[in-house]
C-alpha positions in Angstrom: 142.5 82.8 144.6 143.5 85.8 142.6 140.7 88.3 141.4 139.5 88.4 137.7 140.2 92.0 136.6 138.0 93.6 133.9 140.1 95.4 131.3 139.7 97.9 128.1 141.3 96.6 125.3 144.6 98.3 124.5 147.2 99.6 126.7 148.6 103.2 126.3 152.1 103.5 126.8 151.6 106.8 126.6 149.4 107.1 129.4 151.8 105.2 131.6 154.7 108.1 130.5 152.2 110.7 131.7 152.7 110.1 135.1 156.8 108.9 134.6 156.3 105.6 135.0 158.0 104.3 133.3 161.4 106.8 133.7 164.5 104.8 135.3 162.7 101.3 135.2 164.7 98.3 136.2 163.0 95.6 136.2 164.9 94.6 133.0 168.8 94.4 133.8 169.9 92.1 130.5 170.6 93.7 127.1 167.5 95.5 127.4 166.7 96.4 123.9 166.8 92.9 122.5 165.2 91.4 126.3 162.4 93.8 125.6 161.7 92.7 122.3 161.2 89.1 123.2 157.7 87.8 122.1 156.0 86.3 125.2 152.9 85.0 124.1 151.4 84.6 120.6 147.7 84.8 119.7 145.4 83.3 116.9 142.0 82.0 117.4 142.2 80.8 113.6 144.2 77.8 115.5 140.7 76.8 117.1 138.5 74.3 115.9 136.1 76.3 114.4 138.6 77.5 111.7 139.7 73.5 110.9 138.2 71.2 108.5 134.6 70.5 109.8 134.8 74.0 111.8 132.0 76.6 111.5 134.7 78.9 109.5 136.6 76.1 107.7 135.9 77.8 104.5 135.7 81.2 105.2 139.4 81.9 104.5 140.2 83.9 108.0 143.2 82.4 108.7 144.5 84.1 105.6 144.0 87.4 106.8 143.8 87.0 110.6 147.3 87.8 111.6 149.7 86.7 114.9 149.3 89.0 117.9 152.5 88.6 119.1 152.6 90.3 122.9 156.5 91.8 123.7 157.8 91.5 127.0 158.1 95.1 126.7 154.1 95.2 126.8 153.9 93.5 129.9 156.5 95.5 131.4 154.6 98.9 130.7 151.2 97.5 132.3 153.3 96.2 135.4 154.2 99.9 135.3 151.1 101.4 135.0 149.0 98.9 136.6 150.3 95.4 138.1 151.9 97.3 140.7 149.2 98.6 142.4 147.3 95.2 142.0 149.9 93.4 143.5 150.2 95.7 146.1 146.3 95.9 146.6 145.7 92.1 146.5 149.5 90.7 148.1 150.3 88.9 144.6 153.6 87.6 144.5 155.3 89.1 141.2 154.7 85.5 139.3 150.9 85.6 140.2 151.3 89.3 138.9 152.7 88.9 135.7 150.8 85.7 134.8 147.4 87.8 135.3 148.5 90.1 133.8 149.7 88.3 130.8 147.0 85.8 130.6 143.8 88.3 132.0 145.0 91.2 130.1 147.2 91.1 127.2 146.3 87.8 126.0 142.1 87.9 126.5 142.7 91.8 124.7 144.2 89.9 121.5 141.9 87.1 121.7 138.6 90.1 121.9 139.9 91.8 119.0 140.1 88.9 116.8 136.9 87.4 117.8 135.6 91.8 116.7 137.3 91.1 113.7 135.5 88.1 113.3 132.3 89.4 114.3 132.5 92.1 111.3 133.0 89.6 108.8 130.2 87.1 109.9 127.3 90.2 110.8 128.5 93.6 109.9 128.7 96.7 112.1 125.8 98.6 112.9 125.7 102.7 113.7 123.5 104.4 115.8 121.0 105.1 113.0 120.9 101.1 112.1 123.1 101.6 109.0 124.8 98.2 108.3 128.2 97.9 107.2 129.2 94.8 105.5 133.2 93.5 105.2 135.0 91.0 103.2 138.0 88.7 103.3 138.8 89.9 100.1 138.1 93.7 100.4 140.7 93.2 103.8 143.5 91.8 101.5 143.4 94.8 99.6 143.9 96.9 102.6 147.1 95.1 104.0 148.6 94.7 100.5 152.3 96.0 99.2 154.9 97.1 101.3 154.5 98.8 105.0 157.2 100.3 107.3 156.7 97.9 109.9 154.5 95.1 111.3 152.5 98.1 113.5 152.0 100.2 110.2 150.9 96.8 109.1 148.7 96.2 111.5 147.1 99.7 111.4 146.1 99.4 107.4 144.2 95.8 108.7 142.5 97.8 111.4 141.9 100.6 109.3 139.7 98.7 107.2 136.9 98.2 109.7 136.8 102.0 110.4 135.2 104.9 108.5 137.3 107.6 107.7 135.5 109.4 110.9 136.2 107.2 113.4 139.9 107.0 112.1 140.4 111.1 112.6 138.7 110.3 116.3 141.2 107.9 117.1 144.0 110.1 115.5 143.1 112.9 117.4 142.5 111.2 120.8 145.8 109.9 120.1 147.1 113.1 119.9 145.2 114.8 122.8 147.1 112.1 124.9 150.4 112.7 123.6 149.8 116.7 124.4 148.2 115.9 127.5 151.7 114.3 128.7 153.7 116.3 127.9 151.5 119.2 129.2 151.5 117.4 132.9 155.9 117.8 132.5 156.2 120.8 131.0 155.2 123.5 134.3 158.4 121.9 136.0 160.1 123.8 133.1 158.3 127.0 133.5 160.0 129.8 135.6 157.2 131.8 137.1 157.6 135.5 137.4 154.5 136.0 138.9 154.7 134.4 142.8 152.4 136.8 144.7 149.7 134.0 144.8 151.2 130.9 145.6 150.1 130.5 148.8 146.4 131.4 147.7 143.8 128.7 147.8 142.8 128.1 144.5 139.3 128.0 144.0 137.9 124.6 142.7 136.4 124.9 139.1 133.5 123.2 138.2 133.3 119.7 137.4 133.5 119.1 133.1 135.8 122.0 132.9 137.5 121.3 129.7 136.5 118.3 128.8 136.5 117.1 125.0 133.3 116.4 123.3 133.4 112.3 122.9 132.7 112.9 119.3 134.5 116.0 118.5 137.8 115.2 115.9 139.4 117.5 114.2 140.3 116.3 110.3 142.9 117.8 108.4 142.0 121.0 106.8 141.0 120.8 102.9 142.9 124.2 101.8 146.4 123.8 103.4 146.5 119.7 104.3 147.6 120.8 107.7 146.3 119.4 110.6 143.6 121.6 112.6 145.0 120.2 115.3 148.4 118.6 116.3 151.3 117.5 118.8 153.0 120.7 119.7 156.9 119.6 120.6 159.0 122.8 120.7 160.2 122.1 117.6 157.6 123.0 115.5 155.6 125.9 116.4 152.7 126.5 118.3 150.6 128.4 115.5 150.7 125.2 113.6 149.0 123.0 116.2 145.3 124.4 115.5 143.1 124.1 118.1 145.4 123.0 120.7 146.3 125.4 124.2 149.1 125.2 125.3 149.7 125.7 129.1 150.0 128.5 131.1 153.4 130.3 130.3 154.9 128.1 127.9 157.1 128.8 125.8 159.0 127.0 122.6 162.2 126.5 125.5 159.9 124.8 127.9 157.8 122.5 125.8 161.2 121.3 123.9 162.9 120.7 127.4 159.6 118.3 128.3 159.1 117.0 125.1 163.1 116.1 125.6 162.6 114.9 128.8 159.6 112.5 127.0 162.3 111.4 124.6 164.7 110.4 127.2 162.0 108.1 129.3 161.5 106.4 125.7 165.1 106.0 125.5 166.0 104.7 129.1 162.9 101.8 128.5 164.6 100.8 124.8 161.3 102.5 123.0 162.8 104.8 120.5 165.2 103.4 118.2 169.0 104.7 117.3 168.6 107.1 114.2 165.4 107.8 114.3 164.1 111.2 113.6 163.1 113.0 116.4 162.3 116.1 115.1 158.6 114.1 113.6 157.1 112.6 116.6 154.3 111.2 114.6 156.9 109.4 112.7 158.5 107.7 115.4 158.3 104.1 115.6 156.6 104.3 119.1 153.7 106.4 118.1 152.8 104.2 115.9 152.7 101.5 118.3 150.1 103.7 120.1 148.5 104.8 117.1 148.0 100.9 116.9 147.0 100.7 120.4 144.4 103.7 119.5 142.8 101.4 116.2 142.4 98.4 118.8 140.3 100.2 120.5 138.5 102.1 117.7 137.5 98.6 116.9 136.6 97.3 119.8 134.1 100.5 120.5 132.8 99.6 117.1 132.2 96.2 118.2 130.2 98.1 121.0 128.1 100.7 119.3 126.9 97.6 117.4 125.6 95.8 120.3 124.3 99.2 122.2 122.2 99.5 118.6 120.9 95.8 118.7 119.8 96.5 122.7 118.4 99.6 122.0 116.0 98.4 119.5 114.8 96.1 122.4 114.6 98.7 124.8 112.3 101.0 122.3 110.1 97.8 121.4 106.6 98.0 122.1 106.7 101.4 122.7 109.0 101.2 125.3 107.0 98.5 127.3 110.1 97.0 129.3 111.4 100.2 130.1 107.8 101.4 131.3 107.6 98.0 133.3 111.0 98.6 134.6 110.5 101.5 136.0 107.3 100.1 137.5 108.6 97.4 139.4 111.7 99.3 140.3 109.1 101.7 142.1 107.5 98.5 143.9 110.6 96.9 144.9 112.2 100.0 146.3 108.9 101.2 148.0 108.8 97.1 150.2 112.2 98.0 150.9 113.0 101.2 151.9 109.1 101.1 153.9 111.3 98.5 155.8 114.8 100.0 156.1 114.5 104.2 156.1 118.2 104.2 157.2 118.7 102.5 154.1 116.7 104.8 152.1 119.0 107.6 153.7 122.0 105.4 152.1 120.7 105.4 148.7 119.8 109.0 148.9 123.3 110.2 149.0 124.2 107.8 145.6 121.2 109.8 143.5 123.0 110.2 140.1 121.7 110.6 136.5 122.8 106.9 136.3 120.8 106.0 139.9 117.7 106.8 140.5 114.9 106.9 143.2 111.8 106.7 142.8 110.1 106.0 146.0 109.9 108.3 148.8 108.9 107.4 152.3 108.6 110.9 153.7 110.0 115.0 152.7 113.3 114.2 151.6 115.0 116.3 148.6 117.7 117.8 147.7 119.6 121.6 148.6 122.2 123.7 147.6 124.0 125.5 150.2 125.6 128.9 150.1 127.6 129.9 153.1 128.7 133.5 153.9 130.9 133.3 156.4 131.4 135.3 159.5 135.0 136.5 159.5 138.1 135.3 162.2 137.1 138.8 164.4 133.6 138.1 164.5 133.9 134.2 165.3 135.9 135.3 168.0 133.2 137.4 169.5 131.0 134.9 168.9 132.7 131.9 170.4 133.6 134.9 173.8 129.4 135.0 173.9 129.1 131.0 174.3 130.3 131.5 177.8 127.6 133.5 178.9 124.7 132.0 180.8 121.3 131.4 178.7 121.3 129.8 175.1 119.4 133.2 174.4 121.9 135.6 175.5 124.4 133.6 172.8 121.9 133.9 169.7 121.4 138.0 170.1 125.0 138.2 170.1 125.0 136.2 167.0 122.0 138.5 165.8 124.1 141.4 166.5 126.9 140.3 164.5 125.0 139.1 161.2 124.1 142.4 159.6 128.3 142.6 159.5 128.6 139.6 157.9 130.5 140.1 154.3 131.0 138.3 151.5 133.3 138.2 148.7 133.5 136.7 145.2 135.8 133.9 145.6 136.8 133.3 142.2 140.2 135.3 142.5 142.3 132.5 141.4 140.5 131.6 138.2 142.0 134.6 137.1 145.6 133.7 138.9 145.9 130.4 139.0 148.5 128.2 136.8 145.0 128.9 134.1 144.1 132.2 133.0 139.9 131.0 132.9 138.4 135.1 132.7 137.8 137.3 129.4 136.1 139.9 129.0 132.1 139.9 128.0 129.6 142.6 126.9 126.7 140.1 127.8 126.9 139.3 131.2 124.9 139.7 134.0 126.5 142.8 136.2 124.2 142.4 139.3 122.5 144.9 141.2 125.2 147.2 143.2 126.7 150.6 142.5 129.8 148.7 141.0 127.6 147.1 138.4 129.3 148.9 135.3 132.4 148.0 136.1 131.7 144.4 135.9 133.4 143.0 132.9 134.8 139.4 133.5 133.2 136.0 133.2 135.0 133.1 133.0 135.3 129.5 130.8 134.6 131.1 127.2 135.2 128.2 125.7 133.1 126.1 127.7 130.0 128.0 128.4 126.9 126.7 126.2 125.2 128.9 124.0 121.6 129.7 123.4 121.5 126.3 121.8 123.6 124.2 124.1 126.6 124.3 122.3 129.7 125.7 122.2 132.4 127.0 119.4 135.0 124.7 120.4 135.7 121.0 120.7 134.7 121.2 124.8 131.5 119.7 126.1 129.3 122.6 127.6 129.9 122.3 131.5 127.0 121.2 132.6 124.4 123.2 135.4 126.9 126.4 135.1 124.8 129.5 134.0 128.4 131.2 132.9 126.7 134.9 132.6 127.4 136.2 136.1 130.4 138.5 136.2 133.4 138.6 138.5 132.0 141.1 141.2 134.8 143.6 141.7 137.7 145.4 140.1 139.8 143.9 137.9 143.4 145.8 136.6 146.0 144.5 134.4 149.2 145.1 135.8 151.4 143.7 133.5 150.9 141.4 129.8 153.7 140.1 128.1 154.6 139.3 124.5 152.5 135.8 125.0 149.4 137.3 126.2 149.9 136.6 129.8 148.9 138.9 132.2 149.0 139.7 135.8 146.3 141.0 137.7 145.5 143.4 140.9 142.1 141.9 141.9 139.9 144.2 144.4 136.4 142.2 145.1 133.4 144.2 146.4 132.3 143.3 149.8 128.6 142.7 149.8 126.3 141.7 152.8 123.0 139.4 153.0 120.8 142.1 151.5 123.0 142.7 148.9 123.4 139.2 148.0 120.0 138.1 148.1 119.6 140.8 145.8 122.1 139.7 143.2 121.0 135.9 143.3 117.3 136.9 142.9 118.2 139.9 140.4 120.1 137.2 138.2 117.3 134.5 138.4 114.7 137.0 136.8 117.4 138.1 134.3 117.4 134.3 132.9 114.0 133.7 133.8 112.1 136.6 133.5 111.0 139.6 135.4 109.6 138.9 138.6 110.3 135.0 138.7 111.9 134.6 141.4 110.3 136.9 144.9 110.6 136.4 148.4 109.9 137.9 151.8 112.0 139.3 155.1 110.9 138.5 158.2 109.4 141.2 159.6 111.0 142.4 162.5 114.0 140.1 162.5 116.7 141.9 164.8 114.1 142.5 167.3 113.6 139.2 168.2 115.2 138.7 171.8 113.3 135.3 173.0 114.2 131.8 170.5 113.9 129.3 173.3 110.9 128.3 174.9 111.0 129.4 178.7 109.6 126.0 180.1 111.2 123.7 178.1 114.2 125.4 177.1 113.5 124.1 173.4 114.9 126.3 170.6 112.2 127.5 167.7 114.6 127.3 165.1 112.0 128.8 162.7 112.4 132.2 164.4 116.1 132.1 162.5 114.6 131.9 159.2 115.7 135.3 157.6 114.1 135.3 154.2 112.0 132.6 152.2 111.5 133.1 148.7 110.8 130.8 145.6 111.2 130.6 142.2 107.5 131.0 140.6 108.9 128.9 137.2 107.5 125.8 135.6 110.1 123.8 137.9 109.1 120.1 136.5 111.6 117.6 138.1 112.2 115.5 135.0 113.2 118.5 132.8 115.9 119.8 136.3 119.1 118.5 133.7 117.6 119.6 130.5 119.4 122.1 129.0 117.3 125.3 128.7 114.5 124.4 131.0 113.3 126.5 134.2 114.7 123.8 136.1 118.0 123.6 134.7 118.2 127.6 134.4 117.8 128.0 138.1 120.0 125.3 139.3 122.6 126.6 136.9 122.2 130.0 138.3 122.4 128.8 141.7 125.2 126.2 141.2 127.3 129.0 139.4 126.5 131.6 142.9 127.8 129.2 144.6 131.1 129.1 142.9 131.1 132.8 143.3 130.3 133.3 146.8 130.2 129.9 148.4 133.0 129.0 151.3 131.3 125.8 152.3 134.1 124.1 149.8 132.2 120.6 150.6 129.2 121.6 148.6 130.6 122.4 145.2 130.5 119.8 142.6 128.0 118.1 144.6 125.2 116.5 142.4 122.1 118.3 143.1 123.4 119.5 146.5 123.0 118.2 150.2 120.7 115.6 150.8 118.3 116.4 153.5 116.2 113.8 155.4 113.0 115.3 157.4 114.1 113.8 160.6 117.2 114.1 162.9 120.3 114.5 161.3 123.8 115.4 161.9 123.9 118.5 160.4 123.9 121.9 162.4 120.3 122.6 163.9 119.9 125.5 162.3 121.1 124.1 159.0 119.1 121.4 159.4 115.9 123.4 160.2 116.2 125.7 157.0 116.8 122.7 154.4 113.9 120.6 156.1 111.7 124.2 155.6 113.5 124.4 152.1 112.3 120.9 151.0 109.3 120.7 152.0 108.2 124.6 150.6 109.6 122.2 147.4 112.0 121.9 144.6 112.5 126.0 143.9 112.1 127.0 147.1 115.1 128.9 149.1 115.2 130.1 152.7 117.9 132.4 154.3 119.3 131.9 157.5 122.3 131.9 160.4 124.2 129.2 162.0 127.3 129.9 164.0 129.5 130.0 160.4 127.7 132.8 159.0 124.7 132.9 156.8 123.3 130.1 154.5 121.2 130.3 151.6 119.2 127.1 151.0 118.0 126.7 147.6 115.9 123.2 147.2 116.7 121.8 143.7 114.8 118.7 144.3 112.3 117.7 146.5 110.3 114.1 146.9 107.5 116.3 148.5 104.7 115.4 145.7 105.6 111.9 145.5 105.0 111.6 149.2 101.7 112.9 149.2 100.5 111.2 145.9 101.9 107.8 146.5 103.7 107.5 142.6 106.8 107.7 141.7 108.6 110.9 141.4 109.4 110.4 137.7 106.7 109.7 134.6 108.7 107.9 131.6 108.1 109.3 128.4 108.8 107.9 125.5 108.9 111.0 123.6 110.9 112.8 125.7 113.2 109.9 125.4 115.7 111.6 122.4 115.4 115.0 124.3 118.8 115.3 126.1 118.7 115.9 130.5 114.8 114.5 130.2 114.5 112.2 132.8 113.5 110.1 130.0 116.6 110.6 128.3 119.0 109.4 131.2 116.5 106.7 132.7 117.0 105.4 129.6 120.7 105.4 128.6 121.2 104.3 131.9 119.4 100.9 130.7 120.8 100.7 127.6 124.0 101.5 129.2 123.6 98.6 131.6 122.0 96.6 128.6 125.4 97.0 126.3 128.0 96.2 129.3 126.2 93.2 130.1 126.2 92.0 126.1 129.9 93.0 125.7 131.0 90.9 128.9 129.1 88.2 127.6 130.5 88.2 124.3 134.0 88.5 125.7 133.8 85.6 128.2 132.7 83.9 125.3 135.5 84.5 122.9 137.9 83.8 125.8 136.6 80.5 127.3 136.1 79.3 123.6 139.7 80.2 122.2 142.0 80.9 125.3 143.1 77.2 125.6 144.0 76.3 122.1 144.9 79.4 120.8 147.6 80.9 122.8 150.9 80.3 123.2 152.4 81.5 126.0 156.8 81.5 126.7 157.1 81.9 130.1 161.0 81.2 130.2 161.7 84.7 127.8 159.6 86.3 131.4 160.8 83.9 133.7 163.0 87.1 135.0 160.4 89.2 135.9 158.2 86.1 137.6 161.3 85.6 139.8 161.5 89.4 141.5 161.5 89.7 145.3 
């Protein structure tokens, strides 16, 4: 039995020329111009009962406005590109089984979705997130598809258009565009000659997750003085100061964005999609782009379609102030608690899938949550240190250990934000510039157009990344070498060594700058180095408490439900800490992670000493951070969450509030959206395997001998 596949409703050819899919295809060996433009299947639902005499619509008039889909072979050969090849290799399909899910689970149940959305508006409306109702007509939607069009897609477009505001129009216009850019932005770097090769082999550091990323409602209309777009496809041909807002990569240039955009040109050619005569020059006026821009209104509909069921299921989520929620919550706590009381390994399971979409609310002993910060002893040094393993006595091993840790350095590992293919740094008068000698010299921060500002926003169309402080300079000398005429520049990089002190300093000096003076405060051991005894004489048992360096916390109003709301303690010191750790950290494993490691009170896998300082860590609580060595160097444990408190009380970890509930990174907030989330993708696949088991049988029609070709492959 094949698989039922779940699907979005349009298909971006675009998308699928991103990655070169569909460059040199041959699965189409006839005339392929005319082969690809065969129709394959047709779609109406107006052919259904309900639209005939005696049907539920019989008088509404649809079927004068409800138009064809016809589906091209060419369609079905673009998702065979960019998707029924892995499927059939994932599932062993035979290429007829392929195509005819494809087909008949994609293409056709897409068409049949959108016309049932269509539908939908007519009968009910639209609803926004404010509970604004939109109302639509048969005869208003005549209007919009009257006189003449270029095409059946520009056709099609004006009939889509009329179920959009002019808002979500420009969002599906830019998107649209973003794609287009985004392709050829992935082609053009094979068409860049570097000058610059001095850090090839360098490791590039990884960038925190978000980087970049467009705000979902961000569009960018067209300007009201000059009519020009604010921002647009940049091709080559025209130039990249008309294109607004969009960057383009590193080290183009007009030569290499013409030579991809060509190379985009050709793949449209080689698969028959661009027509002889057409006017290259105006890629929004090329007879594929508006097949995507189609593509792009499908969708715009379809997530209309959606917004109107996520505001119907919100309104029952907020009824009775919230009383399903509350109870949700409630019984979530019960059921996890019998469970989990049952099955700890299990807990330990569901520990490591903690998300702000999966929560845990039960805890059966000191589990949490911790960043880790590793500075690393160096090749020399772990080569003394592995030399010392051979000696008799564990002892004898940890003081040589001991007497390599004061000579343990770190650097800023951010190098390559500055040298990668991405040019991330400018300069800032506002950042944090630590607490070393070097500290005036400390210029460069990284991300402008990402970091949030004192309201949570920032200037451009990119979401703020999220738990990234942004404020802590690049610690070391930075020296343009070279910049030429397009702003690039090349860089001699010298970062500052700094040891434990030092950096224990700088992460607790940067804490109080964001939360205030005095904040964050720890402790040394007292008498560290001298130690010379760590296992116990009888038992030859190793106090792996002796190790612990430093302990210090962060003396904030660290309330677990506020740890992703922008602007609380919480979220200011696990930004702080998640944005050292980009700086500092050579544990690669723990960046990106969600809140960190997830530490269980008993026996784990991790290294002893490791495992001792996040158990002490969690347990001194969410805030808490403890220093100390392994046989890698030196970690700094810093708890961001810990299940201490609802241990000991016996309640959940997490209160619901309903009026923190519109405050963004509450607990609240995410609990939730995570329900209504749930709540709206249940509603939408119920009202889709509605539409298609009521109007897949009579209202297709399907001409499996203009595919037969394809069916008969292998």
């Amino acid at each position: 039995m094949k698989k039922k596949l779940k699907t979005g409703i349009a298909l971006s050819l675009a998308a699928a020329m991103a990655c070169g899919a569909l460059a040199g295809c041959d699965l189409v060996t006839t005339d392929g111009d005319k082969d690809l433009m065969q129709v394959v299947a047709e779609v109406n639902i107006t052919w259904g009962d309900d639209f005939a005499e005696g049907g539920v619509y019989a008088s509404k008039h649809y079927d004068e406005v409800l138009q064809t889909s016809e589906i091209l072979k060419r369609d079905l050969v673009a998702l065979y590109l960019s998707r029924g090849a892995s499927y059939q290799n994932s599932y062993g399909w035979t290429y007829a089984d392929t195509f005819d899910t494809l087909l008949n689970d994609i293409l056709i149940e897409n068409q049949i979705y959108l016309q049932y959305a269509q539908i939908y508006f007519f009968e009910n409306g639209s609803m926004d997130e404010e509970g604004n109702r939109t109302t639509y007509s048969v005869e208003a939607y005549k209007q919009a598809i009257a006189g003449e069009f270029e095409d059946d897609a520009a056709r099609d477009i004006a009939g889509l258009s009329y179920f959009l505001t002019e808002e979500e129009r420009e969002k599906a216009d830019y998107d649209l565009r973003v794609t287009f850019n985004n392709t050829l932005d992935n082609s053009e770097p094979s068409f860049i000659k570097s000058e610059d090769e001095h850090d090839h082999d360098e490791t590039v550091r990884t960038t925190p997750t978000g980087l970049e990323t467009t705000d979902e409602d961000f569009s960018l209309p067209k300007t009201a003085e000059s009519g020009a777009d604010s921002y647009a496809i940049y091709t080559g041909i025209n130039h990249l100061s008309e294109c607004g807002t969009y960057e383009a990569v590193e080290g183009s240039t007009a030569t290499s964005r013409k030579k991809a955009y060509a190379q985009f040109l050709s793949n449209l050619r080689s698969n028959n999609l661009l027509k002889d005569g057409e006017d290259t020059t105006d890629i929004e006026g090329l007879s594929y782009y508006r097949l995507e821009r189609k593509s792009a209104y499908e969708s715009a509909v379809i997530n209309k379609l959606t917004e109107t069921f996520a505001y119907e299921e919100e309104q029952k989520l907020k009824a009775n102030d919230y009383r399903w929620v509350q109870d949700k919550l409630s019984t979530t706590y019960t059921t996890q608690k019998a469970s989990y009381e049952k099955d700890p390994e299990g807990y330990e399971t569901q520990l490591d899938s903690v998300s702000d979409t999966s929560f845990l609310f039960y805890a059966p002993d000191n589990y949490g949550f911790v960043i880790n910060i590793l500075l690393p002893f160096s090749a020399s040094q772990k080569n003394k240190l592995t030399n010392s393993e051979n000696d008799e006595g564990k002892d004898t091993k940890f003081l040589a250990r001991a007497a390599l840790l004061p000579n343990v350095k770190a650097t800023d590992q951010r190098g390559t934000w500055f040298t990668g293919q991405d040019d991330y740094s400018f300069v800032s008068e506002d950042g944090y510039q630590g607490t070393l000698a070097n500290a005036a010299e400390r210029k460069y921060l990284f991300f402008e157009d990402c970091i949030a500002d004192a309201d949570g926003n920032t200037s451009s169309r990119y979401q703020p990344i999220k738990n990234y402080y942004g404020k802590y300079t690049y610690n070391g000398t930075v020296e343009i070498k070279k910049e030429d005429a397009d702003g690039h520049k090349t860089y001699k990089l010298t970062p500052k060594p700094i040891g434990i002190n030092d950096f224990i300093g700088e992460m607790e000096g940067y804490l109080n700058s964001v939360l205030g003076a005095g904040k964050a405060h720890g402790s040394y051991t007292p008498n560290y180095y001298e130690q010379t005894e760590f296992t116990d004489p009888v038992s030859g048992a190793v106090d792996y408490e002796k190790f612990i360096y430093y302990k210090g916390s962060v003396d904030a109003d660290i309330d677990l439900g506020e740890i992703f709301k922008f602007g609380s303690d919480a979220n200011k010191a696990l930004s702080v800490i998640n944005e050292l750790s980009f700086a500092y950290n050579t544990d690669t494993a723990g960046l990106n992670t969600y809140l960190g490691y997830a530490v269980s009170p008993y026996t784990t896998d991790f290294v002893k000493e490791f495992e001792a300082a996040a158990q002490i860590a969690v347990e001194s609580g969410a805030g808490s951070y403890v220093v100390a060595p392994s046989d890698y160097g030196w970690h700094i444990m810093y708890c961001t969450f810990s299940y201490k408190d609802a241990y000991e009380s016996g309640v959940s970890v997490y209160e619901f509030k309903p009026a923190d509930v519109a405050t963004e990174g509450t607990f609240s907030n995410l609990y939730f959206e995570a329900l209504k989330s749930s709540a709206v993708s249940n509603k939408s696949n119920i009202e889709r395997t509605r539409a298609v088991n009521k109007y897949v049988e009579d209202c297709k029609q399907v001409y499996q001998e203009r595919y037969e070709d394809l069916r008969s492959l292998g």
